[in-house]
N, C-alpha and C positions, 0 to 999 in steps of 0.2 A: 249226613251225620250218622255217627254208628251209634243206636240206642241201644246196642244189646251189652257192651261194657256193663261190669257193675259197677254202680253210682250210686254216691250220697246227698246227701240234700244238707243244704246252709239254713238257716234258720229264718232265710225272707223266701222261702220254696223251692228257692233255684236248686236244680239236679245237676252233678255234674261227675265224670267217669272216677274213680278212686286211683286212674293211675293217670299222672299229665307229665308237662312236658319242663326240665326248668333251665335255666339260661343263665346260670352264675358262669361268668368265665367267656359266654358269648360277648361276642365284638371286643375282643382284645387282640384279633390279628385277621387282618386282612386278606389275607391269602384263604382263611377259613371261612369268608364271608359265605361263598355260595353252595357249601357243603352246610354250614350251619343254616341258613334259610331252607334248601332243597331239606334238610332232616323234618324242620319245625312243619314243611306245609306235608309233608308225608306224613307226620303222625295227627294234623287234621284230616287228613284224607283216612285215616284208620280210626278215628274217634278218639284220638286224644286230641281234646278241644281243649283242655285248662292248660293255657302257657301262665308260667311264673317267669316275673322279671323283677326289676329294681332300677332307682334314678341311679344307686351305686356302682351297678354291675356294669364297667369298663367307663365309669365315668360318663350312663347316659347310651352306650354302645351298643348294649344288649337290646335298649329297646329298640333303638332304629332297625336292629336285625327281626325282632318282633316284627315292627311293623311291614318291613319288606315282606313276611313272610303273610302278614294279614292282609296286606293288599288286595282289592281285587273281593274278599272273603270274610269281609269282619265279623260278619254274622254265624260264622261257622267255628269262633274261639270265643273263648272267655279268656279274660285277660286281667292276670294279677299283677298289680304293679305295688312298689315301696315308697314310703317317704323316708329318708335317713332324719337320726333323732334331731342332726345340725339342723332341720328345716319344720320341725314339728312345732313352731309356734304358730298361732293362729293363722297370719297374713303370709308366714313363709309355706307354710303348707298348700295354703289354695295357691302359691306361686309355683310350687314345686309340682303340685299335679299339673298345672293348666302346661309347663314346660312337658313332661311326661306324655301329656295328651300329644303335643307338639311330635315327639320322636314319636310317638306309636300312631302317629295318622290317622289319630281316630277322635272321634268327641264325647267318650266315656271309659273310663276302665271299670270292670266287673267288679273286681273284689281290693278294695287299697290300702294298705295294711301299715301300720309304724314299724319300722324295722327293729327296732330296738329301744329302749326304753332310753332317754336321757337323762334332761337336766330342768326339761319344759314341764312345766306340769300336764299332766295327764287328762285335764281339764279342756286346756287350750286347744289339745290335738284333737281329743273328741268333738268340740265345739265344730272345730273345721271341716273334720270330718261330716259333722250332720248339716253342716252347710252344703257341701260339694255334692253330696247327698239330694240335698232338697234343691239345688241346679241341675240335678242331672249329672254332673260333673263325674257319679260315681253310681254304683247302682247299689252296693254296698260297702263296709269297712271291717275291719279286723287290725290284730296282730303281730307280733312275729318277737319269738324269743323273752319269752313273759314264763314267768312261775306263777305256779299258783295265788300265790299271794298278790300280784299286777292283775292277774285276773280277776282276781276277787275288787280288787280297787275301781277296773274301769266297770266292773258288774254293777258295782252301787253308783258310778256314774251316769249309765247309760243301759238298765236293765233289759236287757235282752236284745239289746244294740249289736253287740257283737258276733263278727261271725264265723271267725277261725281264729286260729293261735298257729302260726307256721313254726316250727322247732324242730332240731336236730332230734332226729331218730333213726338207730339202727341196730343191728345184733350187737354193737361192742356199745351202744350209745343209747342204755336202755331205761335210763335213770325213771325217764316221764311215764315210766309203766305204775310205775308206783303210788305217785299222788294226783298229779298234772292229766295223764289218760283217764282217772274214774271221775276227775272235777266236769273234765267236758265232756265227758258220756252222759253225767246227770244233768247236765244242760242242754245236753243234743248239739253241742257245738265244735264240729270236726275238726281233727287236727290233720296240718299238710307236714308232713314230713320230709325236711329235705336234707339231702347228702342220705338217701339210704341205702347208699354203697361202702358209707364212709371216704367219700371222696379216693374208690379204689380201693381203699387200706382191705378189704374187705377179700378182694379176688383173689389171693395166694394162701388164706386159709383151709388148712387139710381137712380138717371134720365137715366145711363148705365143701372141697370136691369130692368127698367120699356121698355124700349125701345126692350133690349132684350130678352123680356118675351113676346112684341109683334109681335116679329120677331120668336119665336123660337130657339131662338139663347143663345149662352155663349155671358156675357159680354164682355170678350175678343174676341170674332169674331166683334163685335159691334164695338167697339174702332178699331182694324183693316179695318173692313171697313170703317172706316172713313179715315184713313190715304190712304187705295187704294183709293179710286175718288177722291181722286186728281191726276192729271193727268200725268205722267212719274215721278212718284214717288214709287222706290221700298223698301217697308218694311223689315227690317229685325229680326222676332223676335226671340230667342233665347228660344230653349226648349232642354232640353233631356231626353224626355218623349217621346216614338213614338206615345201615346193616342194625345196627343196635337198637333203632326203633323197633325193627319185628322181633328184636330178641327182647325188649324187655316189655310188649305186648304179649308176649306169648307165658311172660311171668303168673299173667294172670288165669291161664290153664291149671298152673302146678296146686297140685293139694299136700301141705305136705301132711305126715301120716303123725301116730302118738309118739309113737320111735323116735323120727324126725325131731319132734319138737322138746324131745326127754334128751336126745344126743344135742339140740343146738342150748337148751338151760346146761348143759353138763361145762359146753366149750364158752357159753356165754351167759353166763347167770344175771339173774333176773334182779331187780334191786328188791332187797327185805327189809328197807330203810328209805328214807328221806333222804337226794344226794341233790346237792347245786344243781341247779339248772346249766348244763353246758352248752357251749354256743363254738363258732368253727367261722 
């Protein structure tokens, strides 16, 4: 395992690199199967150990490609999995992970997070969650797609329980800089940021290739590094291409400069207000 990544720590100690690996859109075509596993165990082989998955993503697919790729290796990933909100009542939840466990070939997932908030009370989910918890079944829980104000709810449920908020963030998708990023700075509670390419939207931006023309660099590593400095905020972008793994390891070389970061507020401003929490 590569220690020298920079890493942040979750609030039960675990260290893990700021940039990983995520799997929305894996296992929805067959033909991609063995490029998407051959990508996932290449960026363990490089110390991106944190895979992101979900029971959603391909109805279940993603993880079986997960696990293909943890095979053999389980000790060398961390592995973040989802519950959908349809499964977040107490007895569906321990159903939905023990299933989960089942495609990922393994007998615990790392970090297991509610994907989005339902209809279940916030209660229930929790409850399940510190059962699965105190089985083993998980080794820790979190979030995914919460404002401030969800946070603040499961906080008075479960004080210090929590251990990430997963949410959209990126240069066009900056809203959580505002309230959301200083909530869990003063918590110490890191945020995973995923789509911070903007699912692509992001690559055919000119103020992106002029910047990255100066750096040497791919668009996409540009826009990545924007989303690393910010500070305990782990990326997650989604490739399965192993060329795109070294390209967006190599993101976390890029420094960018005051210039940089006064031309990318200029083309992407920053929020100076309170805006929805957006979700994709």
């Amino acid at each position: 395992m590569n220690t020298t990544l920079p890493r942040t720590t979750f609030p039960n100690g675990t260290s893990v690199p700021v940039l990983g690996q995520g799997t929305w859109h894996m296992g929805e075509s067959p033909a991609s199967r063995t490029d998407e596993v051959s990508s996932l165990r290449l960026g363990l082989d490089l110390g991106l150990t944190l895979i992101d998955t979900a029971e959603m993503y391909a109805d279940g697919g993603a993880e079986r490609v997960v696990g293909e790729a943890i095979a053999g290796r389980r000790d060398d990933a961390f592995i973040v999995s989802k519950v959908l909100p349809s499964n977040a009542a107490r007895a569906k939840t321990l159903r939905a992970c023990e299933d989960s466990l089942k495609r990922l070939g393994t007998d615990h997932i790392d970090l297991y997070l509610l994907h989005w908030r339902g209809g279940v009370p916030l209660s229930e989910t929790v409850e399940a969650f510190e059962r699965l918890q105190q089985d083993g079944k998980i080794r820790a829980w979190g979030v995914s797609n919460f404002d401030v104000d969800d946070m603040e709810e499961v906080e008075e449920l479960a004080p210090g329980r929590m251990s990430t908020n997963q949410v959209l963030y990126n240069l066009s998708r900056r809203g959580i800089a505002f309230d959301l990023v200083p909530w869990c700075a003063e918590r110490r509670v890191p945020i995973m940021a995923y789509s911070p390419l903007d699912e692509g939207r992001l690559l055919g931006n000119a103020t992106l290739k002029r910047i990255a023309a100066a750096h040497g660099a791919t668009v996409a590593q540009i826009a990545l590094a924007f989303v690393l400095a910010t500070p305990d905020v782990i990326a997650i972008p989604k490739t399965g291409r192993p060329d795109r793994i070294r390209e967006n390891l190599a993101a976390l070389d890029i420094r960018l400069t005051d210039e940089d970061n006064a031309t990318l507020d200029a083309a992407f401003p920053p929020p100076s207000r309170k805006r929805p929490l957006e979700m994709i």
